[in-house]
N, C-alpha and C positions, 0 to 999 in steps of 0.2 A: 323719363324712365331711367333708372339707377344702373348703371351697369356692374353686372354680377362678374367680380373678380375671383377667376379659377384658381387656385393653388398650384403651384408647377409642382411636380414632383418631387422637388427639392424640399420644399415648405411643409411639404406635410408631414405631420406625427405619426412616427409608426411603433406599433408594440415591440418590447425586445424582453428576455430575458439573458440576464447576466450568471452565469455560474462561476465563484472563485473557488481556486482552493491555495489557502492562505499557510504560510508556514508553522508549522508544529512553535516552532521558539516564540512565537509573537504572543506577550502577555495578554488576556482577556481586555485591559484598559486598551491598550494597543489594539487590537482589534476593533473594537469599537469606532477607534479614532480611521480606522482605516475604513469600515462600512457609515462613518459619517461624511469622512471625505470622498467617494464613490460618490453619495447622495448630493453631496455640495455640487461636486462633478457636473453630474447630471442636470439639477436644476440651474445653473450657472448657463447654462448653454441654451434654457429654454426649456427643458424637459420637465417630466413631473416622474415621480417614485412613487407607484402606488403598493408594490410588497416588498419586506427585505426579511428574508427568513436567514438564522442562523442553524443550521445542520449539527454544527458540534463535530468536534475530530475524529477521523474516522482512517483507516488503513487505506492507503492508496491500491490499486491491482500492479504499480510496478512504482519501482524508484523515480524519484524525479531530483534531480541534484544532491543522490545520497540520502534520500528523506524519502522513511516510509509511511507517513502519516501525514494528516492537514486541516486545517480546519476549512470547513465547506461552507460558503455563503451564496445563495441566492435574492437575483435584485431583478425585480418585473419593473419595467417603467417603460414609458411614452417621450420618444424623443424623434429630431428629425434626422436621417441618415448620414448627414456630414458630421452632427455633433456624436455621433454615437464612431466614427472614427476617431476624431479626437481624443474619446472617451478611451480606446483601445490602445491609443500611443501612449499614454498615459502609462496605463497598466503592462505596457511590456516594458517599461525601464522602472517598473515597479518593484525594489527590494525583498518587499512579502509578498508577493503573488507568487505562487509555485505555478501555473497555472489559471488560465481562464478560457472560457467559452459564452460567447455572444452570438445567440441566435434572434433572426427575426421572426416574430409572429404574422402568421401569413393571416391576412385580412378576409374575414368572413367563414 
């Protein structure tokens, strides 16, 4: 009989969504290259990207480094909890990220 190998908690994939909001200066090319590198990100580590919606610039409710506007990105993907740290050290010493937010999606 096979013995059935359990997943530690560590191993397993779990849903997250990403919300950026990107600096007003960063050219639309640039942009891009920044929601590809996210994606690269992500799958580099093991994960998969299954949405990455672009919002389009929008007024912030308060300043954030002098800047009242940003462009808004959302990124749904499946990744495991250490790689999605990594993912966050990342983007705080990130030039264009005015902001982000990384939630889990709770299972079931």
């Amino acid at each position: 009989m096979a013995k059935k190998e359990l997943l530690t908690e560590e191993e397993q994939l779990r849903d997250y969504e990403l919300v950026l909001i990107i600096s007003p200066e960063v050219a639309q090319e640039k942009l891009d290259a920044v929601s590809d590198s996210i994606s690269q990100s992500i799958t580099k580590r093991g994960g998969t990207v299954t949405e990455v919606e672009r919002w389009g610039k929008r007024r912030l409710a308060y300043p954030i480094k002098h800047v009242l506007e940003g462009s808004y990105l959302l990124v749904r993907f499946r990744s495991r909890p250490s790689s999605s740290k990594e993912l966050t050290a990342g983007l705080q010493i990130s030039e264009e990220v005015l902001r982000y937010m990384l939630i889990s999606l709770a299972a079931g």
